[in-house]
PDB file with one MODEL, atoms N, CA, C and O in Angstrom:
MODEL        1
ATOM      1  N   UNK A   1      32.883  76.828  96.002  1.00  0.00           N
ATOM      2  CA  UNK A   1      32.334  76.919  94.672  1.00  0.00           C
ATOM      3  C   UNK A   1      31.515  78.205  94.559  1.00  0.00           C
ATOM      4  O   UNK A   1      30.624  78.460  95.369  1.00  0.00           O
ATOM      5  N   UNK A   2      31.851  79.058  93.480  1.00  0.00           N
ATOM      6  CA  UNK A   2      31.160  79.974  93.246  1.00  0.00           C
ATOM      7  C   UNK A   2      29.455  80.103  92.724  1.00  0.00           C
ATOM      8  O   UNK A   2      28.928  79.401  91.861  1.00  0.00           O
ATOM      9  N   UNK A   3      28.892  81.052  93.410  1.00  0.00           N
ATOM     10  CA  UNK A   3      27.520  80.747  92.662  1.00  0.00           C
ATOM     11  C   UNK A   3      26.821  81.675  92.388  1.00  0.00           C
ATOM     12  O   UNK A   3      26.706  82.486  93.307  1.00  0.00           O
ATOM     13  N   UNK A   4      25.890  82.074  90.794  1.00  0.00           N
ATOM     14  CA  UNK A   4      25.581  82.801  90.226  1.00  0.00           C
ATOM     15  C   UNK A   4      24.717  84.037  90.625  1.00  0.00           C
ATOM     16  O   UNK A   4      23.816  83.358  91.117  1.00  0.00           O
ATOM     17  N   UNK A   5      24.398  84.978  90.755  1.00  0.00           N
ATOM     18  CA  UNK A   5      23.595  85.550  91.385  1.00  0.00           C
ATOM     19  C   UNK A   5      22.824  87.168  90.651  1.00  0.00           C
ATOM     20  O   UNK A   5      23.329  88.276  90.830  1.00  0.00           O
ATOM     21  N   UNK A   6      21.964  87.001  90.106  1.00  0.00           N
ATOM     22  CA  UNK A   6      21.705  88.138  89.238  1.00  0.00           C
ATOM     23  C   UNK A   6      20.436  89.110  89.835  1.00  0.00           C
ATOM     24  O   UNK A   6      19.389  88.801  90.404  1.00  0.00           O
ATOM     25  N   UNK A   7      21.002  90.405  89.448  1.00  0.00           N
ATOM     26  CA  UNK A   7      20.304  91.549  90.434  1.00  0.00           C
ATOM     27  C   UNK A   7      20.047  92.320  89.173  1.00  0.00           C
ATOM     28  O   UNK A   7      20.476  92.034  88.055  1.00  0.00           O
ATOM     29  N   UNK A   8      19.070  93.631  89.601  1.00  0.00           N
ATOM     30  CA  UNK A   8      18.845  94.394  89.254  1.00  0.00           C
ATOM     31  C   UNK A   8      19.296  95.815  89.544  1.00  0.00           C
ATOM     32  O   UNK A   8      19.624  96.080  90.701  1.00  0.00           O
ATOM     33  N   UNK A   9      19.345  96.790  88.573  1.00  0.00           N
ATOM     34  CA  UNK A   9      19.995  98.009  88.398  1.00  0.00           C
ATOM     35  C   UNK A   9      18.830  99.174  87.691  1.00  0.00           C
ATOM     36  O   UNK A   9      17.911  98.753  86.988  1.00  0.00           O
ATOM     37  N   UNK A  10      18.962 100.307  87.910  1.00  0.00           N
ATOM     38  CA  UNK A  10      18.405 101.001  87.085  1.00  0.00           C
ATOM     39  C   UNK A  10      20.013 101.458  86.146  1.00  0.00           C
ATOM     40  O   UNK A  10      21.179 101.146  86.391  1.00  0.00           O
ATOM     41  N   UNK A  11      19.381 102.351  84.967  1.00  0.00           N
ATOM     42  CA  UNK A  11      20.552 102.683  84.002  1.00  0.00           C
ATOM     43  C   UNK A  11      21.459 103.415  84.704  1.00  0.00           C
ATOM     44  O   UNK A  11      22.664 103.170  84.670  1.00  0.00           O
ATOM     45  N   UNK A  12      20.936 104.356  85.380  1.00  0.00           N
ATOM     46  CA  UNK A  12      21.934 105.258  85.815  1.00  0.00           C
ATOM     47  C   UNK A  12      22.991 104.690  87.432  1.00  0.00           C
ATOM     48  O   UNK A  12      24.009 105.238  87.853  1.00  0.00           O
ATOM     49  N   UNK A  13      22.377 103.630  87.936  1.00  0.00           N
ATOM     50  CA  UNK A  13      23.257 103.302  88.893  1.00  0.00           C
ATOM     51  C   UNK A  13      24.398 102.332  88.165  1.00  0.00           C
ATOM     52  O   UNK A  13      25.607 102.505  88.319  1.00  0.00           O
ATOM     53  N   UNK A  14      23.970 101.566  87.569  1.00  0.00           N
ATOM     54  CA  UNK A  14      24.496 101.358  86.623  1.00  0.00           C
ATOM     55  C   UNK A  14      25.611 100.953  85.777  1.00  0.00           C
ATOM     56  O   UNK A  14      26.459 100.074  85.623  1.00  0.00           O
ATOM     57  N   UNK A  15      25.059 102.322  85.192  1.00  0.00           N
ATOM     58  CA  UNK A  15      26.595 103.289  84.640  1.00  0.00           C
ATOM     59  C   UNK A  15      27.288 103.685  85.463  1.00  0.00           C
ATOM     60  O   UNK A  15      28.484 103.812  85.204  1.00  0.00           O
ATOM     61  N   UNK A  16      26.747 104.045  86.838  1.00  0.00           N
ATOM     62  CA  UNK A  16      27.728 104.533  87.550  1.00  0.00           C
ATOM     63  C   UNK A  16      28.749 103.556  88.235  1.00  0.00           C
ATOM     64  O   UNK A  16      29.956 103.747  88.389  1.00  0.00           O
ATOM     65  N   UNK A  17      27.948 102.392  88.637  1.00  0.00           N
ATOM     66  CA  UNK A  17      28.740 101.341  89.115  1.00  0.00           C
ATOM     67  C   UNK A  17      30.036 100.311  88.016  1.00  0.00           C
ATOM     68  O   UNK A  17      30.931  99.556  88.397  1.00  0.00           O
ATOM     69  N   UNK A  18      29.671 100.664  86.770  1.00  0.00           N
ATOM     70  CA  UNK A  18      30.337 100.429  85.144  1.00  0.00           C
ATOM     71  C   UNK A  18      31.739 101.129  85.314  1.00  0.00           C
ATOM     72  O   UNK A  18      32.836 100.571  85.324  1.00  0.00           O
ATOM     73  N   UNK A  19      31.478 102.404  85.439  1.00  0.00           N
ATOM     74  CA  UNK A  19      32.675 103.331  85.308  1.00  0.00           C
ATOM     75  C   UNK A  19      33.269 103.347  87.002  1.00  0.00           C
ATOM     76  O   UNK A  19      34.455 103.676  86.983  1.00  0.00           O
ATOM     77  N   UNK A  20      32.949 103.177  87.918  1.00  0.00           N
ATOM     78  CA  UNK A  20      33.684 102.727  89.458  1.00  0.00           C
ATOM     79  C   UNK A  20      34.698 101.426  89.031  1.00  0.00           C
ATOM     80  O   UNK A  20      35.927 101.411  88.961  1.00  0.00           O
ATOM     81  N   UNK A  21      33.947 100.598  88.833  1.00  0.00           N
ATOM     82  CA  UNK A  21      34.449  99.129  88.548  1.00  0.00           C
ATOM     83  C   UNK A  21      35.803  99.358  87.214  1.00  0.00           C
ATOM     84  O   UNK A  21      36.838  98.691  87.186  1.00  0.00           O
ATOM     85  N   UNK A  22      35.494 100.272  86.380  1.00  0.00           N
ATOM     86  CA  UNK A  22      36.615 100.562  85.497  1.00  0.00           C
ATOM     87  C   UNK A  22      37.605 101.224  86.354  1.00  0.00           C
ATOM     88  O   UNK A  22      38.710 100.823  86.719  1.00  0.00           O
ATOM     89  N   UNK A  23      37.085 102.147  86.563  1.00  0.00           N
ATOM     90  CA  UNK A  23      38.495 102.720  87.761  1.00  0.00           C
ATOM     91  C   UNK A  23      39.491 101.895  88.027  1.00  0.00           C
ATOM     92  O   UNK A  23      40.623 101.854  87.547  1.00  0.00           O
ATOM     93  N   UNK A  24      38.868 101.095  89.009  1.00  0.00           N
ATOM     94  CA  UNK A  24      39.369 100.178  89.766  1.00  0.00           C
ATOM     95  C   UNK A  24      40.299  98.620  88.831  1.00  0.00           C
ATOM     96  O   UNK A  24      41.120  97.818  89.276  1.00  0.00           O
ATOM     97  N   UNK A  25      39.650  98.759  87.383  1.00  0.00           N
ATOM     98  CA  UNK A  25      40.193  97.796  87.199  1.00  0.00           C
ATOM     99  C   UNK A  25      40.107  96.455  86.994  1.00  0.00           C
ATOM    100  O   UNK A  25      40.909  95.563  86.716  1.00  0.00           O
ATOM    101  N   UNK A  26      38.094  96.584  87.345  1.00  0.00           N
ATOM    102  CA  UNK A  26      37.239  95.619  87.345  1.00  0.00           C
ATOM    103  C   UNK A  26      36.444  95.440  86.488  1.00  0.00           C
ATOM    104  O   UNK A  26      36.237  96.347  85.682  1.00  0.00           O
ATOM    105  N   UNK A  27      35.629  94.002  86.378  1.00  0.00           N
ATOM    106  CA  UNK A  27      34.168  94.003  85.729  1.00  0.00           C
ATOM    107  C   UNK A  27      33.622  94.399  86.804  1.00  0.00           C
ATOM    108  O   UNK A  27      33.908  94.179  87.981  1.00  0.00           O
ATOM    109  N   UNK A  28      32.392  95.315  86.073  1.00  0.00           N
ATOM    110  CA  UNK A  28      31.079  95.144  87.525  1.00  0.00           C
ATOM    111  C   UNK A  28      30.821  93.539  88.039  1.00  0.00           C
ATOM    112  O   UNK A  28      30.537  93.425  89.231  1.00  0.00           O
ATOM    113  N   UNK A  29      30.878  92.624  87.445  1.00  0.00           N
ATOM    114  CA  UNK A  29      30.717  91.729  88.699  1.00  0.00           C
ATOM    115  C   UNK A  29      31.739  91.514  89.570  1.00  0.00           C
ATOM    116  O   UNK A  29      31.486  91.165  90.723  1.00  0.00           O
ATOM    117  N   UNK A  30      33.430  91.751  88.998  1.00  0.00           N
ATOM    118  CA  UNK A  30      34.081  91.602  90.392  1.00  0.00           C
ATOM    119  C   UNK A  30      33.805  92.716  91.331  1.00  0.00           C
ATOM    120  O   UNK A  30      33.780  92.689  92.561  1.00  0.00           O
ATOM    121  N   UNK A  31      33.604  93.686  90.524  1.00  0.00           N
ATOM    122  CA  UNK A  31      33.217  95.263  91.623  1.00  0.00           C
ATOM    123  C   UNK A  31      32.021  95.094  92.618  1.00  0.00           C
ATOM    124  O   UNK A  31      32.048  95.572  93.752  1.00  0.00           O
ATOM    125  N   UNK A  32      31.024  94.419  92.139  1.00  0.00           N
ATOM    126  CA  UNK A  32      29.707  93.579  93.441  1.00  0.00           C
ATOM    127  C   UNK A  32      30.231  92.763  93.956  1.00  0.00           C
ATOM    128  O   UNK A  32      29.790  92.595  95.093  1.00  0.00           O
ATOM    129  N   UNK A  33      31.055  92.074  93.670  1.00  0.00           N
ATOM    130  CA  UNK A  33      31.271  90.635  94.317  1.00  0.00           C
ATOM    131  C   UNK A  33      32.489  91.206  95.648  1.00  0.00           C
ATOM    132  O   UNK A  33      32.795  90.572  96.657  1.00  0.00           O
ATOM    133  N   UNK A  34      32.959  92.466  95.258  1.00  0.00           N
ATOM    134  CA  UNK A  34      34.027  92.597  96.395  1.00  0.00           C
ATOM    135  C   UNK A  34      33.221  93.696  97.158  1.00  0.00           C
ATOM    136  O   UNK A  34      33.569  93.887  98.323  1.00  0.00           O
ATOM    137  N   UNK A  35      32.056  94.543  96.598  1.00  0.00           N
ATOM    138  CA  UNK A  35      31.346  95.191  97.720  1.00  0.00           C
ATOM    139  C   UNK A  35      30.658  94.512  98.833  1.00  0.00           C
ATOM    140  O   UNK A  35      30.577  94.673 100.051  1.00  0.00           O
ATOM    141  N   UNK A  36      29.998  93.347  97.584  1.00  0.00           N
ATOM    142  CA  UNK A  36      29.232  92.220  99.179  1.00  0.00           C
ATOM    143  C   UNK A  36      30.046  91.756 100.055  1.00  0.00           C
ATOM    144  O   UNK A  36      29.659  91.927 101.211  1.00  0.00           O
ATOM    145  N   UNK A  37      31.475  90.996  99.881  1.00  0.00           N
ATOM    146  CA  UNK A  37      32.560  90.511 100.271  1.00  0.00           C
ATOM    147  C   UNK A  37      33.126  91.446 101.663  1.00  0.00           C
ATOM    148  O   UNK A  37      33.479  90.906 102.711  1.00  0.00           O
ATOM    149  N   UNK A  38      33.130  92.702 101.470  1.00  0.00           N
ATOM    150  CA  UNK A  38      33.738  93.789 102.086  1.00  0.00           C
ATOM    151  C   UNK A  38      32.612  94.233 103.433  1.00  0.00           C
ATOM    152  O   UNK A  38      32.772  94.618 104.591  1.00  0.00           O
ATOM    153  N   UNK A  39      31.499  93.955 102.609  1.00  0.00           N
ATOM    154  CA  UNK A  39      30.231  94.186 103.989  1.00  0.00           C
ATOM    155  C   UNK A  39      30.106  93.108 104.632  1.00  0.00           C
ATOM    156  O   UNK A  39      29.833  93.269 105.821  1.00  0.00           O
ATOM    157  N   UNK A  40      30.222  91.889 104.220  1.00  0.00           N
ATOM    158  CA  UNK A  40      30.049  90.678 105.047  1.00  0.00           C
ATOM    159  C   UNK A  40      31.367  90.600 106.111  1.00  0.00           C
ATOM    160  O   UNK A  40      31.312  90.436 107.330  1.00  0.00           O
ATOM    161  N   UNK A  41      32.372  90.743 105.400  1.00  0.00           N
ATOM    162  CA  UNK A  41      33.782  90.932 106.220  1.00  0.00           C
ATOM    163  C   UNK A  41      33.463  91.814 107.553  1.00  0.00           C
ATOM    164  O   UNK A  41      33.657  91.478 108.721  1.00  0.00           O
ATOM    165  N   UNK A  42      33.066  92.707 107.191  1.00  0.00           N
ATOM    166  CA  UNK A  42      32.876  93.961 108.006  1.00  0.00           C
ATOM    167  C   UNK A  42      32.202  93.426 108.928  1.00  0.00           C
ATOM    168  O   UNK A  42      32.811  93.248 109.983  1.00  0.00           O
ATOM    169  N   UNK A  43      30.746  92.992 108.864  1.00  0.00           N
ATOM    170  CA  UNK A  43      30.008  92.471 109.795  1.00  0.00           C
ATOM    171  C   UNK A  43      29.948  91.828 110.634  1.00  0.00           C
ATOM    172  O   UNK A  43      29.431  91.974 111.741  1.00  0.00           O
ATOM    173  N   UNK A  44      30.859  90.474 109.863  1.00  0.00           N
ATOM    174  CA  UNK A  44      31.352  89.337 110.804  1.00  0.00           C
ATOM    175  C   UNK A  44      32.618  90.128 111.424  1.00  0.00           C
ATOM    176  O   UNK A  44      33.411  89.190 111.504  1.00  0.00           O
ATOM    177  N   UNK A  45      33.008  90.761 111.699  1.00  0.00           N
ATOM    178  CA  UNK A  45      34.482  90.665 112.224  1.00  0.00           C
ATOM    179  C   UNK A  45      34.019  92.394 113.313  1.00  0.00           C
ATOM    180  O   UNK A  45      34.846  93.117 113.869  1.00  0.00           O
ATOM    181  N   UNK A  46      32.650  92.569 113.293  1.00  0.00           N
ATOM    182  CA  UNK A  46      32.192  93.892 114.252  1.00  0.00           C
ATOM    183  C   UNK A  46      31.684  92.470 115.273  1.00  0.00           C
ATOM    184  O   UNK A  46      32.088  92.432 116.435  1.00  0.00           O
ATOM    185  N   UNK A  47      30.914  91.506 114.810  1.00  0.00           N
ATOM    186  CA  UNK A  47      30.237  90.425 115.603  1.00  0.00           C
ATOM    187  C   UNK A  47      31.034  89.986 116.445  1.00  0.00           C
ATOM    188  O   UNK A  47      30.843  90.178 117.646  1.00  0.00           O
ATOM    189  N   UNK A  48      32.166  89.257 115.939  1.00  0.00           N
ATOM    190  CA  UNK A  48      33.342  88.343 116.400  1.00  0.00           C
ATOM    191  C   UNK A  48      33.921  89.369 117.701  1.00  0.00           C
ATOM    192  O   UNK A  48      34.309  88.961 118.796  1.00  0.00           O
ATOM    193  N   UNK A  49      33.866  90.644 117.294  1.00  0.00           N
ATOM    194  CA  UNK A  49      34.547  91.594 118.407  1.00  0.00           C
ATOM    195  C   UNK A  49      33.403  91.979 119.412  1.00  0.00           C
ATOM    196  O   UNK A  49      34.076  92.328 120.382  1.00  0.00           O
ATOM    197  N   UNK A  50      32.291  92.109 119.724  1.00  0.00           N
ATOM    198  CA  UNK A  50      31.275  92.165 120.156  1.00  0.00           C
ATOM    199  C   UNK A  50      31.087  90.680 121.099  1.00  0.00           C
ATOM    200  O   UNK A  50      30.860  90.778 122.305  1.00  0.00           O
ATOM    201  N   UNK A  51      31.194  89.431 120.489  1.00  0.00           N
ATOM    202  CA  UNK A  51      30.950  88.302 121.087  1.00  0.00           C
ATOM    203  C   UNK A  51      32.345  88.512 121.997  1.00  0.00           C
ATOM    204  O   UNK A  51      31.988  88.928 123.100  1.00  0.00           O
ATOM    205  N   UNK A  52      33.874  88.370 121.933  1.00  0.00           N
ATOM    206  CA  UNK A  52      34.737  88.638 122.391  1.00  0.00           C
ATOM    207  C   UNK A  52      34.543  89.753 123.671  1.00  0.00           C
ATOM    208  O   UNK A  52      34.940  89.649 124.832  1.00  0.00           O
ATOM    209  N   UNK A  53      33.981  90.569 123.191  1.00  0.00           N
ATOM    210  CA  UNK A  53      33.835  91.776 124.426  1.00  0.00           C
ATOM    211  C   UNK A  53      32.656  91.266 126.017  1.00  0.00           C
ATOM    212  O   UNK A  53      32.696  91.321 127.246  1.00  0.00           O
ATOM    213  N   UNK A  54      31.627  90.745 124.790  1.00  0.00           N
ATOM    214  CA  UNK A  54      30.553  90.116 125.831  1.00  0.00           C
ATOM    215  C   UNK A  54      31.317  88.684 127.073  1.00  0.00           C
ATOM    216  O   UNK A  54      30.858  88.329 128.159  1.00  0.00           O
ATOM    217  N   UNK A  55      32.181  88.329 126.572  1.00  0.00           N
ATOM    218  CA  UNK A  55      32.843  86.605 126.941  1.00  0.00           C
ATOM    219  C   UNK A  55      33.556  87.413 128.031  1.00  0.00           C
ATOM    220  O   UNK A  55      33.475  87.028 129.197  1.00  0.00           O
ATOM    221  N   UNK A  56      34.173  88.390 127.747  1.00  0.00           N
ATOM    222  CA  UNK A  56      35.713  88.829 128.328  1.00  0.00           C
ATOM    223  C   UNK A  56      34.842  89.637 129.415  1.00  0.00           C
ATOM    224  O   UNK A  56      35.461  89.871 130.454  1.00  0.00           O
ATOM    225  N   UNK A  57      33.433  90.135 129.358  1.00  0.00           N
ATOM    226  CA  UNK A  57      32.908  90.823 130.638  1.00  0.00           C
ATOM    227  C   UNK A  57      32.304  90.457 131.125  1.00  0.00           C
ATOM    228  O   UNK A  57      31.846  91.164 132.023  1.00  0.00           O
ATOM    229  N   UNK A  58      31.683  88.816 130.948  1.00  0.00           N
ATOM    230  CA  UNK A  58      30.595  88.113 131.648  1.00  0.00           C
ATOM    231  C   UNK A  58      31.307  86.697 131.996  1.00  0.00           C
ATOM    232  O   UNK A  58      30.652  85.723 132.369  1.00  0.00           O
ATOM    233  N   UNK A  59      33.154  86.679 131.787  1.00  0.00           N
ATOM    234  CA  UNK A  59      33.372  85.297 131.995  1.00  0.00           C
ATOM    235  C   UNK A  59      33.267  84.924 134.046  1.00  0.00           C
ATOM    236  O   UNK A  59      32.688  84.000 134.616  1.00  0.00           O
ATOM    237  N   UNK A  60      33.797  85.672 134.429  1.00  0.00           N
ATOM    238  CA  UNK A  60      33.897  85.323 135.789  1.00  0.00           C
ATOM    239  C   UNK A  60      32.185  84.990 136.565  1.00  0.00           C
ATOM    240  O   UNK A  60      31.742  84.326 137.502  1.00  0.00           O
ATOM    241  N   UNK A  61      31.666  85.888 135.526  1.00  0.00           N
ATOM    242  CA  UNK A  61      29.919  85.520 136.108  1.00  0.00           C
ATOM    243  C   UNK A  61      29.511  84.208 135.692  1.00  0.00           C
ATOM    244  O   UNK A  61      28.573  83.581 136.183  1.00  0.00           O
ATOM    245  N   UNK A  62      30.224  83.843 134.809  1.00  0.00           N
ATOM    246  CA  UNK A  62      29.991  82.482 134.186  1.00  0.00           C
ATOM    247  C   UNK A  62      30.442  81.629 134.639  1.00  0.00           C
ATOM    248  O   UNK A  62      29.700  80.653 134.745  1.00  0.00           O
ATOM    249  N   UNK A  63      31.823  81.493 135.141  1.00  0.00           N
ATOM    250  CA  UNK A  63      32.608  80.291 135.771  1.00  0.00           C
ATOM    251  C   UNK A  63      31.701  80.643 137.451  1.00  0.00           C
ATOM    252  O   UNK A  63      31.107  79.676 137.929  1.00  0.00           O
ATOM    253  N   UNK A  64      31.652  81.873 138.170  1.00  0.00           N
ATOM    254  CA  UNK A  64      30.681  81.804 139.111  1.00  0.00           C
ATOM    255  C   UNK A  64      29.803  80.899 139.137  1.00  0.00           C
ATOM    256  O   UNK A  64      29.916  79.903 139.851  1.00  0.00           O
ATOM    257  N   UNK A  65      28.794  81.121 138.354  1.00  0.00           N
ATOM    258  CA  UNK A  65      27.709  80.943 138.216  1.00  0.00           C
ATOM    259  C   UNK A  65      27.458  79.061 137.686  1.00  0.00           C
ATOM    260  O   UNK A  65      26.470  78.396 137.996  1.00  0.00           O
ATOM    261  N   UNK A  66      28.268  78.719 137.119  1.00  0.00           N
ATOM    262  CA  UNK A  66      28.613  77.357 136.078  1.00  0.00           C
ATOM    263  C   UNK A  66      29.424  76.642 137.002  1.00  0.00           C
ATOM    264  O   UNK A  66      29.046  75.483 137.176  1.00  0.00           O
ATOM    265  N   UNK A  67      30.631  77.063 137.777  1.00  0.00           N
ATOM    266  CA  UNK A  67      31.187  76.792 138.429  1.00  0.00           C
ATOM    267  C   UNK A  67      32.752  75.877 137.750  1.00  0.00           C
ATOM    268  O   UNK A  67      33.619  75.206 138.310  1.00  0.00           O
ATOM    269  N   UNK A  68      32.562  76.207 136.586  1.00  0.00           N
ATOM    270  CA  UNK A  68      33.689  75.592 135.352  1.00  0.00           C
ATOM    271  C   UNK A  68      33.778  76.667 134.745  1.00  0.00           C
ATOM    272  O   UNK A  68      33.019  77.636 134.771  1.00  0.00           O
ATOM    273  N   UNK A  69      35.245  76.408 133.875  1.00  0.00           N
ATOM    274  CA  UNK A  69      35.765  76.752 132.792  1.00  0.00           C
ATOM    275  C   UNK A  69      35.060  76.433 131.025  1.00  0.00           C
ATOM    276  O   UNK A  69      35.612  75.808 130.120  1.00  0.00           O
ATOM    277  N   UNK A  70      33.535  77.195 131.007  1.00  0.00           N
ATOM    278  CA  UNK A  70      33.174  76.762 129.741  1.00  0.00           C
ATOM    279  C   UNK A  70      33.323  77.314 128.668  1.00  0.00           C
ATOM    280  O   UNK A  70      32.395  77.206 127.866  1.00  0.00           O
ATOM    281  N   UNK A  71      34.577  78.122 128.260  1.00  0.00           N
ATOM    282  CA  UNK A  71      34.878  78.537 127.285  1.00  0.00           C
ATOM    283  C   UNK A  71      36.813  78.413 127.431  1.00  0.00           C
ATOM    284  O   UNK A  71      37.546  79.398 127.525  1.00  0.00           O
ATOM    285  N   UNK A  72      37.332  76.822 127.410  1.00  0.00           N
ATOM    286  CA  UNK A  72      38.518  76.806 127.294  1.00  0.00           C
ATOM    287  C   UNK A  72      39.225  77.924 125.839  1.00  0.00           C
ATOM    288  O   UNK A  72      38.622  78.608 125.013  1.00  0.00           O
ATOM    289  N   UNK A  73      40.416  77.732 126.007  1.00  0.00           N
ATOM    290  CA  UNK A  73      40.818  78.585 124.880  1.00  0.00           C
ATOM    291  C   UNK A  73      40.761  80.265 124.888  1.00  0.00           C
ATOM    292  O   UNK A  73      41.181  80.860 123.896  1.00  0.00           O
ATOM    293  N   UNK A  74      40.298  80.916 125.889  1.00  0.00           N
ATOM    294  CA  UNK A  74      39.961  82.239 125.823  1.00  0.00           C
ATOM    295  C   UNK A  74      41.034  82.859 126.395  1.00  0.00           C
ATOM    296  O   UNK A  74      41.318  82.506 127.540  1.00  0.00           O
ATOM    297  N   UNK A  75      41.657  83.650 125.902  1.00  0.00           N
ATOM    298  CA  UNK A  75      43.303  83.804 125.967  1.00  0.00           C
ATOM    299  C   UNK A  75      43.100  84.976 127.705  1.00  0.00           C
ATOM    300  O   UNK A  75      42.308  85.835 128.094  1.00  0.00           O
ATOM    301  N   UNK A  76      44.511  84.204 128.318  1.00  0.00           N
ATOM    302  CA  UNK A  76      44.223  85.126 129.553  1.00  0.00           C
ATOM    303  C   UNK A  76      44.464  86.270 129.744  1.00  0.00           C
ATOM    304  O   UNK A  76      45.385  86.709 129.056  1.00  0.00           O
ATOM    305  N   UNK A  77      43.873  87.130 130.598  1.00  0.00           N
ATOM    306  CA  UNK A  77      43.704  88.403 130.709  1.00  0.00           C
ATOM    307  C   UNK A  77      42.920  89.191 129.686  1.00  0.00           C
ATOM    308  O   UNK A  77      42.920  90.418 129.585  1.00  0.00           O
ATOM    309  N   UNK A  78      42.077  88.106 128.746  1.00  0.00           N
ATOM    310  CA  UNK A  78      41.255  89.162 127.822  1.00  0.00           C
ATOM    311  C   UNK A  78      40.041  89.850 128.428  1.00  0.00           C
ATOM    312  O   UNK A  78      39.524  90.878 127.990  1.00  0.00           O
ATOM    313  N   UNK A  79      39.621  89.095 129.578  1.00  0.00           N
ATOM    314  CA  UNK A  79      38.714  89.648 130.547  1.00  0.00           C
ATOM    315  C   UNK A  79      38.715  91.148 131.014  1.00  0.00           C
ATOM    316  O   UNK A  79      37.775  91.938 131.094  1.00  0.00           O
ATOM    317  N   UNK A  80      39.959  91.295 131.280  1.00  0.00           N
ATOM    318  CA  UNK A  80      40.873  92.606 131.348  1.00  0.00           C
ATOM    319  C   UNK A  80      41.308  93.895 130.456  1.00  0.00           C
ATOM    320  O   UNK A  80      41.494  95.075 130.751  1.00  0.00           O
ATOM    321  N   UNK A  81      41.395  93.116 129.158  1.00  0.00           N
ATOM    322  CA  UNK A  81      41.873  94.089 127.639  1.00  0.00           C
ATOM    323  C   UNK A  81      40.555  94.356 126.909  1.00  0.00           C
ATOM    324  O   UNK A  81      40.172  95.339 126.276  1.00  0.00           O
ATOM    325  N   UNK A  82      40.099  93.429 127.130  1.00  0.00           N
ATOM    326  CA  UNK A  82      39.290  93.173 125.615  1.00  0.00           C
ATOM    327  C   UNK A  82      38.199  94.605 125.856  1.00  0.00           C
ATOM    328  O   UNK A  82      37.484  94.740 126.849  1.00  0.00           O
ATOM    329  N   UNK A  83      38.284  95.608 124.678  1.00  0.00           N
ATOM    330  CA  UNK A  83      37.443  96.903 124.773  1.00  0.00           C
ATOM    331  C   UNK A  83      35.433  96.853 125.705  1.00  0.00           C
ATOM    332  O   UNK A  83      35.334  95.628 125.637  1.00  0.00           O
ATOM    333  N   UNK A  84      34.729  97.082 126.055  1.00  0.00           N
ATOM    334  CA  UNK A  84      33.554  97.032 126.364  1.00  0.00           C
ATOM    335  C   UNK A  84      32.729  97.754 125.470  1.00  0.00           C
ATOM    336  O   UNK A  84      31.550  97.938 125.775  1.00  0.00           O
ATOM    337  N   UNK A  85      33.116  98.118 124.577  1.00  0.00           N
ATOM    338  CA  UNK A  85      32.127  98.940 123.447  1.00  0.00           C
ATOM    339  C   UNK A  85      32.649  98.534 122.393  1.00  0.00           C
ATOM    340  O   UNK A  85      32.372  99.364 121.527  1.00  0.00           O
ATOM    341  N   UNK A  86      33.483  97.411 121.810  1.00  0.00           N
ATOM    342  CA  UNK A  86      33.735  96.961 120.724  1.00  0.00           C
ATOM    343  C   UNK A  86      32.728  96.676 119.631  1.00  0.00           C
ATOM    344  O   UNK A  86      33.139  96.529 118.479  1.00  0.00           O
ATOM    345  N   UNK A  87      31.406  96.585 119.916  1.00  0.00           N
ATOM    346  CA  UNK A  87      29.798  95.760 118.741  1.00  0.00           C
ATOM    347  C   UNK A  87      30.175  97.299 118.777  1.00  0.00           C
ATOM    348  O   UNK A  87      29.533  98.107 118.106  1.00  0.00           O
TER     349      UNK A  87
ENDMDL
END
């Protein structure tokens, strides 16, 4: 469910964000609603690759250390692929 959310602008951002959103084809609210959309995307999916990188370089210290498998599901050899500077 969608939910309402009202911000503030000065005139000139504005207008500027008025005529972007025309470009494109939009109201300014779909034109905010897909900038927030696009940064949250972004964020979560730098995280998701970051948590992935951390799992894939600390799993063997973990099953060491734990002495189990506590992250079933973690596809094999990602320990191996998965980048170390991905966050």
């Amino acid at each position: 469910m969608a939910k309402q959310t009202n911000i503030r602008l000065d005139d000139a951002v504005k207008a500027a964000a008025e005529e972007r959103a025309k470009r494109r084809g939009l109201s300014l609210q779909g034109y905010v609603a897909d900038l927030i959309e696009a940064d949250v995307n972004q964020s979560r999916a730098a995280f998701m690759a970051g948590a992935a990188a951390f799992l894939a370089a600390y799993t063997v210290s973990f099953e060491t250390e734990l002495g189990e498998d506590r992250y079933p599901g973690l596809p094999e050899g990602l320990d191996t692929t998965a980048p170390r500077n991905a966050a």
